[in-house]
N, C-alpha and C positions, 0 to 999 in steps of 0.2 A: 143578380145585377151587381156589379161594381159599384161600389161607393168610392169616393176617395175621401180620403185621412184630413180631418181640417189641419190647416196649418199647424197652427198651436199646439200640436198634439206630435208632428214629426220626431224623430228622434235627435237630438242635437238642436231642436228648437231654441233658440235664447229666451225666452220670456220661461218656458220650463225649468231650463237649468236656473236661470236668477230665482226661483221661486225653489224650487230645490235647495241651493245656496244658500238662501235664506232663513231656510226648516232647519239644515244641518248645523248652520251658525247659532239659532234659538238654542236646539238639543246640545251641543257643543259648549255653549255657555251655561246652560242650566245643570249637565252634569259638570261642568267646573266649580261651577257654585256649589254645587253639594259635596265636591269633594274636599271645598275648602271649609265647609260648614262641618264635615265628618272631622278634617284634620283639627281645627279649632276645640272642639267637640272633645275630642284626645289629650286635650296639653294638659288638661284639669287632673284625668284619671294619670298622663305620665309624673306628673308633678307629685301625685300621692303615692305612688309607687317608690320614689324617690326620696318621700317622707318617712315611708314606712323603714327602709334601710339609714334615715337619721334618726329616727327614734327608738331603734333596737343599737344602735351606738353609743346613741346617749343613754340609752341603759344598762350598757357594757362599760362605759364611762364612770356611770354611776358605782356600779359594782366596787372598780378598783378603786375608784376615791374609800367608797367604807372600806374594803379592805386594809388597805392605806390606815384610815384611821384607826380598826380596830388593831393594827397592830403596833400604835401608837397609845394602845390603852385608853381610846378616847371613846367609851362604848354608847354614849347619849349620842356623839355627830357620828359615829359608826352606824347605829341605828337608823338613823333619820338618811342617812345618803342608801342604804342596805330598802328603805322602803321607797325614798325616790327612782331607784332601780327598776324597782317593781312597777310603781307608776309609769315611768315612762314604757316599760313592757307593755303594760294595758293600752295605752296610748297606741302605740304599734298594733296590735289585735283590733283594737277600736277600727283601726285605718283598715285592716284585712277583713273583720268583718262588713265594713259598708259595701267593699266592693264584689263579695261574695253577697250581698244582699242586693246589688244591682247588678248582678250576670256578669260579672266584668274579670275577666285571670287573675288572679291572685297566687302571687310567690311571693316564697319568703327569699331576701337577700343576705348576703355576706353582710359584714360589717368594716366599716373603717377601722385603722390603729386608735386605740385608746391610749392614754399617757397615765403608768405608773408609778413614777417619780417624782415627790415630790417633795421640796423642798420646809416647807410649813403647812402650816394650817390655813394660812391668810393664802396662801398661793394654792390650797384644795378649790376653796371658798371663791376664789377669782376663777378658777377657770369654770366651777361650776356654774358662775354669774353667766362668763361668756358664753358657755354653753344655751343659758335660756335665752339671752338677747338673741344669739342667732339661730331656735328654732322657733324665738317671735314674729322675725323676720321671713320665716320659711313658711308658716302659717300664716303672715300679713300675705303673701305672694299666692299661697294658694287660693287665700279667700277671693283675692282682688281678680285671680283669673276665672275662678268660679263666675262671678258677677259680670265679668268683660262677657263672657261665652252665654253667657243665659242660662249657666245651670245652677237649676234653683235648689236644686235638691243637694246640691254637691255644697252652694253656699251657707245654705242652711244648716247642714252638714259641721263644717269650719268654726260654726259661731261660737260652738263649746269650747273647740279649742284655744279661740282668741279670749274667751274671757278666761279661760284656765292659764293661759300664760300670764296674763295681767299681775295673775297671783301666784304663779312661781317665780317672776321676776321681782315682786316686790316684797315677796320670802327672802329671797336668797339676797335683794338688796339690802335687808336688814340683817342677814344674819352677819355678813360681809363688814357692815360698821361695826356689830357686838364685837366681833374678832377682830377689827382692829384696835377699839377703844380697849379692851381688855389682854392686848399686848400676850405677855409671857404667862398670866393668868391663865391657865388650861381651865383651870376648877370652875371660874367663872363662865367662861361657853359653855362647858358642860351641864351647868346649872342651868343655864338659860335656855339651852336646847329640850333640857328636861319637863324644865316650866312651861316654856312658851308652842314649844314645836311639836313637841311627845304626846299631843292632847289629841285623844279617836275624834276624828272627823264623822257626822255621818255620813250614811250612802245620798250619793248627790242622786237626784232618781230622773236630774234630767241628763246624765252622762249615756255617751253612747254605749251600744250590748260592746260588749267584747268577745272574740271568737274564742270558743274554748273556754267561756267563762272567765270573770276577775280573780285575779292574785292580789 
């Protein structure tokens, strides 16, 4: 026997299609949502990606300031910029290992031009200041995006590095006064860098692993 098709059920029905319309506008919004949650999700790891290529700078940076000094016969501030180099390398590995520890690509970058000219001591001493203020700033940005995104592990992550700049910028603020207060005085800084800066720190044992192990 024939039946026929209830209304509702025709093909081109309108109470169908608006209910149709309806499921595709949910699905349509919800995977918008989630792609805007993926892209948000990303600005944290593009941000660190982008760190790791400033902190392999500023440890190229680093490099030619000591060189600089030492061929200014200055071997205590030669020293001490020859191991800030270094740190800042680990600092860089630090960044490459989290993200080989969270599945995430890891490359290594070029680097910017470094500057090996320079004029004085107080003009090494200055740009290495500005150097840390602005990757204080670079690490304030990462953290603050970590925490905007909800990644907790990414912020958590960051905390080492904001209290580690606290205390490179307020090194390199004092070494900045010594060098100026002590003028033409080389012997002086040198002394001071000996005494004050040249002293084995221990192993901090809440620092991040580093890939490839510390230098």
């Amino acid at each position: 026997m024939h039946r026929e098709r209830a209304p509702h059920l025709e093909k081109g029905d309108p109470v169908q299609l608006r209910q149709t319309s309806t499921l595709e506008c949910l699905k349509t919004s919800a995977i918008g949502a989630n792609l805007d949650l993926m892209t948000d999700e990303t600005k944290f790891h593009a941000l660190l990606r982008d760190q790791i290529r400033s902190e392999f700078t500023a440890s190229q940076q680093y490099t030619a300031i000591a060189v600089w000094l030492d061929d200014q016969d200055l071997p205590q501030l030669a020293a001490h910029f020859y191991a800030q180099a270094l740190e800042e390398r680990n600092h860089a590995m630090s960044m490459v290992q989290y993200m080989l520890d969270n599945d995430l690509q890891a490359t290594i970058p070029g680097i910017d031009e470094v500057k090996n000219d320079f004029s004085s001591v107080e003009d090494v001493v200055s740009l290495a200041l500005t150097q840390e203020k602005q990757v204080t700033e670079q690490i304030t940005t990462l953290a603050r995006t970590a925490r905007d995104e909800g990644d907790y592990l990414g912020e958590q992550f960051m905390q080492w590095f904001l209290k580690e700049q606290v205390e490179e910028v307020a090194s390199m603020t004092t070494l900045l006064t010594i060098v100026r207060r002590a003028g033409d005085d080389l012997f002086h800084i040198e002394d001071f860098v000996a005494r004050e800066l040249a002293r084995g720190e221990a192993a901090d044992a809440t620092a991040p692993a580093v890939a490839g192990g510390r230098v």
